[in-house]
N, C-alpha and C positions, 0 to 999 in steps of 0.2 A: 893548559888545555890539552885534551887527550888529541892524539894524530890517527884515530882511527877512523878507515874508510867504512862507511855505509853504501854499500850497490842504490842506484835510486829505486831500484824494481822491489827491495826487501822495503825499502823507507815506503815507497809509493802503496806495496800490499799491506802493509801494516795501516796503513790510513783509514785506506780501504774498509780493511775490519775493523776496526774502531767506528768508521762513522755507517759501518750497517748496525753493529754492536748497538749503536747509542739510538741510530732511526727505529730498532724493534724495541728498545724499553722504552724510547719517546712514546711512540704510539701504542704503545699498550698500557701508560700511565694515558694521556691524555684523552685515546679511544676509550677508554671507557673511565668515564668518569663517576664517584661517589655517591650514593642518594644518600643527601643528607638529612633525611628524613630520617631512616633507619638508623644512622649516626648517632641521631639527640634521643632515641627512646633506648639505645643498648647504655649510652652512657649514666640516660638515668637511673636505668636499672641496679650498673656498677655502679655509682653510688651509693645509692640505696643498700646494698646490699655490703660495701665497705663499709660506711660510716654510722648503719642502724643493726646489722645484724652480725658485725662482726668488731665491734666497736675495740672487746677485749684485746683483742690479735693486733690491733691498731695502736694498744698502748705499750704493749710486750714488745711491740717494733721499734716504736720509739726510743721505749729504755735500750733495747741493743744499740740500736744506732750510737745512742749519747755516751753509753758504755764505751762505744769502738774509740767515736772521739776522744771521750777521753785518756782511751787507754794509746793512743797515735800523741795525746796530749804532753803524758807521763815520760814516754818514750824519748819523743825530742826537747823533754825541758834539758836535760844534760846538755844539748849542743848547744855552742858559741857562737854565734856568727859576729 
């Protein structure tokens, strides 16, 4: 255990800012909240627009990703555990 003094005045103003800190991003997620209306028509948009008009870019992604894997695959097959 460390033996170091904290003053209560630094403990007690540090609290302080943390819980104004946490009451302005409380209320400014909970003050205003989502329309989720706007929500479901951007998403369907982005869909649309990944999976019909960009279909190629989607499978070019794929193959890198599987490449990475496999090449992190290749890598640790030498180690023992």
């Amino acid at each position: 255990m460390s033996n170091r003094y904290v003053p209560p005045s630094i403990l007690g103003v540090g609290l302080i800012v943390i819980a104004l800190v946490g009451y302005f991003i409380f209320s400014t997620v909970v003050g205003n909240p989502a329309n989720l209306a706007s929500i479901a028509a951007s998403t369907t948009d982005f869909r649309l627009t990944l999976w019909i008009g960009r279909s190629l870019d989607v499978l070019v992604q794929g193959a890198l990703v599987l490449s990475g894997v496999m090449g992190v695959v290749v890598l640790l097959r030498g180690i023992r555990l």
